[in-house]
C-alpha positions as CSV (number, residue, x, y, z in Angstrom):
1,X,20.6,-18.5,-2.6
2,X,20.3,-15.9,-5.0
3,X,23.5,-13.7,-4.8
4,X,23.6,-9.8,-6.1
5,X,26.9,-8.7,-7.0
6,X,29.0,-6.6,-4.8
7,X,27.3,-9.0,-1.9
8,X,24.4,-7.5,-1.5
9,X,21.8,-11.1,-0.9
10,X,18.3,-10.6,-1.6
11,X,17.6,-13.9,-0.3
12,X,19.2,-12.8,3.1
13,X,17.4,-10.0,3.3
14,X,13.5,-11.4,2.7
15,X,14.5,-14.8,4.7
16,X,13.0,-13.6,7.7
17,X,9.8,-13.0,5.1
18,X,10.2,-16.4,3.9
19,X,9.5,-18.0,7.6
20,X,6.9,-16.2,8.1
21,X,5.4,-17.2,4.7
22,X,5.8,-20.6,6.3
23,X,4.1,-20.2,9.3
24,X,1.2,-18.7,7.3
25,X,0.9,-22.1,5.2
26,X,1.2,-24.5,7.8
27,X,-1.7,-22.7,9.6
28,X,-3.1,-23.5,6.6
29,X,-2.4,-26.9,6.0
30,X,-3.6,-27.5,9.6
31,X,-6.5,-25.8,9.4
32,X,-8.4,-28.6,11.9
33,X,-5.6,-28.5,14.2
34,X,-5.4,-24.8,14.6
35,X,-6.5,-23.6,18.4
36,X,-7.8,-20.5,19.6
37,X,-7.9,-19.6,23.1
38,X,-11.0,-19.3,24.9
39,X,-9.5,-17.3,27.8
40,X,-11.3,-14.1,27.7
41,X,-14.6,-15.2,26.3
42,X,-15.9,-15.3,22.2
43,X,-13.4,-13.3,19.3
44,X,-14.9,-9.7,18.9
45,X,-15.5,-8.5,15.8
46,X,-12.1,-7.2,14.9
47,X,-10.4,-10.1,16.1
48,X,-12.8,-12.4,13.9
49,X,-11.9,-9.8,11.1
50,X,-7.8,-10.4,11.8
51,X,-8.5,-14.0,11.5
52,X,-10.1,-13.7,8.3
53,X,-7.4,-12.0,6.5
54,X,-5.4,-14.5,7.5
55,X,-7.4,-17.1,6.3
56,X,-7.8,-15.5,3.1
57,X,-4.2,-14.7,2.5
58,X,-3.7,-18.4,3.2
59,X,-6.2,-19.5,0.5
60,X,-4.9,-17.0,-1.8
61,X,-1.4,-18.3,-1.4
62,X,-2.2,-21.8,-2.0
63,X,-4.6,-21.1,-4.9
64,X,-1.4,-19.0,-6.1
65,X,-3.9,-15.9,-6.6
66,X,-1.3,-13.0,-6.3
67,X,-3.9,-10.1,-6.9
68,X,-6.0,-11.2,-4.4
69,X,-2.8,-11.9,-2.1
70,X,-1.6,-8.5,-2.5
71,X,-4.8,-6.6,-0.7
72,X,-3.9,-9.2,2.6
73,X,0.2,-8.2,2.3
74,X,0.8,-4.5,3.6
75,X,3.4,-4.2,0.6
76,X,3.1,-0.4,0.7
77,X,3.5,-0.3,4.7
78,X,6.4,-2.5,4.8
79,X,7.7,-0.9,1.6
80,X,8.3,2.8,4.0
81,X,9.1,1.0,7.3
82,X,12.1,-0.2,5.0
83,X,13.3,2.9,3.5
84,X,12.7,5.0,6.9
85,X,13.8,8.5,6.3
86,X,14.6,7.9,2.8
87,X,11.3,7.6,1.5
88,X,10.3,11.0,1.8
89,X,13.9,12.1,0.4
90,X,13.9,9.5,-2.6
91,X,12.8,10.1,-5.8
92,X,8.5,9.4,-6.3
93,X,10.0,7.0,-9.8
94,X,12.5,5.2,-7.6
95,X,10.9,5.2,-4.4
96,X,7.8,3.7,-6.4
97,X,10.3,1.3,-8.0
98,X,11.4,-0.1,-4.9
99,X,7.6,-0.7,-3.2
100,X,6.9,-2.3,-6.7
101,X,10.4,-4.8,-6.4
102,X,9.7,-5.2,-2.5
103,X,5.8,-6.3,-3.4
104,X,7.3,-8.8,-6.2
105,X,9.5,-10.6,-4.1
106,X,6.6,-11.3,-1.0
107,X,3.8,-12.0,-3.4
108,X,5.4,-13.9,-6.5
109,X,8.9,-14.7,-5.7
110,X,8.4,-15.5,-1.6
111,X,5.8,-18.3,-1.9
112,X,6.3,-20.4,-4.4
113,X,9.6,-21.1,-2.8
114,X,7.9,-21.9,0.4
115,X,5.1,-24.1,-1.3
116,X,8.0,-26.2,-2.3
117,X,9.6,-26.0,1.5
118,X,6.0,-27.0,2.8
119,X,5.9,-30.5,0.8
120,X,8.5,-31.9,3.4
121,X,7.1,-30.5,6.5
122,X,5.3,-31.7,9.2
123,X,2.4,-30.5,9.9
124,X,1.2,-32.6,13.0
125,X,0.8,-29.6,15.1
126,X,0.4,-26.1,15.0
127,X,-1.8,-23.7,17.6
128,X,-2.5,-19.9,17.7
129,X,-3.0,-17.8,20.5
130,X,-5.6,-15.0,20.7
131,X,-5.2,-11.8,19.0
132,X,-4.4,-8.8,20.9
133,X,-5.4,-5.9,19.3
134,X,-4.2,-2.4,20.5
135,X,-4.8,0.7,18.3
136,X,-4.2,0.1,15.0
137,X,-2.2,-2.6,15.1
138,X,-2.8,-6.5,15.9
139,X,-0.6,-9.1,16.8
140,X,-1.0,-13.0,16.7
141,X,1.0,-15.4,18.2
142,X,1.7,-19.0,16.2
143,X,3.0,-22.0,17.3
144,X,4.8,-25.1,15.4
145,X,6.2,-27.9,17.2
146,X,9.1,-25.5,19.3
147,X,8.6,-22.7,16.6
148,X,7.0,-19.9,17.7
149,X,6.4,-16.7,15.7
150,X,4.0,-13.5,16.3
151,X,2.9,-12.3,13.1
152,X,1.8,-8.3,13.2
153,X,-1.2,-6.6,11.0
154,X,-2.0,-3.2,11.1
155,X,-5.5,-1.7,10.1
156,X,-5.7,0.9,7.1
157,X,-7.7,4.2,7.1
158,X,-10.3,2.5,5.1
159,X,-10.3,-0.1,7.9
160,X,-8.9,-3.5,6.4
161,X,-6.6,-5.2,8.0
162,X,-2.7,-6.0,6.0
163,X,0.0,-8.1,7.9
164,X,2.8,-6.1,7.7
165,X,5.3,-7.6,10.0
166,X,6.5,-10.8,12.2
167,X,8.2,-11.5,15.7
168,X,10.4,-14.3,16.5
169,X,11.6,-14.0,20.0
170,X,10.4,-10.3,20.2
171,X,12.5,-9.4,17.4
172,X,10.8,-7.4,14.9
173,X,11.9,-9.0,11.0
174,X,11.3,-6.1,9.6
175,X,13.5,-3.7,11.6
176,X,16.1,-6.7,11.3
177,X,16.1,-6.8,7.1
178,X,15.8,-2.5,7.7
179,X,18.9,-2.1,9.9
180,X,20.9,-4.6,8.4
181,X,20.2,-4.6,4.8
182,X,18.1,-2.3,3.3
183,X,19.7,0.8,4.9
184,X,23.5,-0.3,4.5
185,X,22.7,-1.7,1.1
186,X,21.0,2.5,0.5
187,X,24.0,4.2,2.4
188,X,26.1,2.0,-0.4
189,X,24.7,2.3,-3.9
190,X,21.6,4.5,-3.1
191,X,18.1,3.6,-4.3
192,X,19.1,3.6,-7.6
193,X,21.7,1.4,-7.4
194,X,19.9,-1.0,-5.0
195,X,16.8,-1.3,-7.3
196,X,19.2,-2.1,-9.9
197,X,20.8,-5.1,-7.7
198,X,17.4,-6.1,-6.5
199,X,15.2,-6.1,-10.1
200,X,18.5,-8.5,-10.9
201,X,18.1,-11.1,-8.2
202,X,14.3,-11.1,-8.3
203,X,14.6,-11.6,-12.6
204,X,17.4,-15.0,-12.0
């Protein structure tokens, strides 16, 4: 665990990120074992495009390609969901600063640390359910073992699909590392202060 002084944890607040890095690589690693509901007929073509994302994020991940990782990871999404009010207050160099940080630690920092989590699992099962798609926004649910996670993507302007959130027991990850991280750790040091403490625990 990575520690920021004054105990503010990055660690703490991405590990929710971190599992559902995991899921994301097992579905992987099990590719042949991954299951898809019939119930309802043939994927449409939006749910065939949510699946692909994820199967590209996946192959990105593994082939450690972080440009390519970075158009499947809503950085910029999750980057405002985070900061809530304040990112229309903040500063555009620090608010910026922050998205940049938040990005690093997902697409860099995250998965290599999970790669090396993944060479002890098991991977003897792992199933999907259908996506549901409503509006704008997609959810998936995944299923290891008695692990079961519902990974959300929401669709851009421009169309393309970005996952931009998780659910484990119906509790958004995101709100969690908002409401009890990000927004104490802003309320305490401000965005300055917290980019300072997080650029330091992403650089040890």
């Amino acid at each position: 665990m990575v520690a920021v002084k004054y105990g503010f944890t990055l660690t703490l607040m991405m590990k929710h990120a971190l599992i559902l890095m995991i899921l994301l690589f097992l579905a992987f690693a099990c590719k042949e074992q991954v299951t898809i509901s019939d119930a309802g007929g043939p994927l449409g073509a939006a749910e065939k495009r949510v699946l692909s994302v994820v199967e590209s994020a996946l192959q990105n991940a593994r082939d450690g390609a972080h440009e390519r990782l970075e158009t499947q990871v809503g950085a910029p999404e999750i980057c405002r969901f985070l900061l809530d009010q304040e990112y229309e207050k903040a500063a555009a160099a620090e608010r910026e600063r922050f998205c940049s940080l938040i990005k690093e630690y997902l697409v860099v920092n995250a998965l290599p640390k999970t790669m090396s989590i993944l060479q002890k699992a098991d991977l003897s099962q792992v199933s999907y359910g259908r996506p549901v798609l409503s509006g704008n926004q997609a959810q998936i649910d995944s299923a290891y073992k008695s692990f079961r996670l519902t990974w959300v993507l929401t669709r851009r302007k421009a169309g393309d699909w970005v996952i931009t959130d998780y659910l484990r027991d119906g509790t958004s990850g995101m709100e969690t590392n908002r409401d009890k991280q990000i927004q104490p750790g802003l309320k305490r040091y401000g965005l300055p202060g917290l980019n300072d403490r997080l650029e330091k625990s992403i650089k040890k």
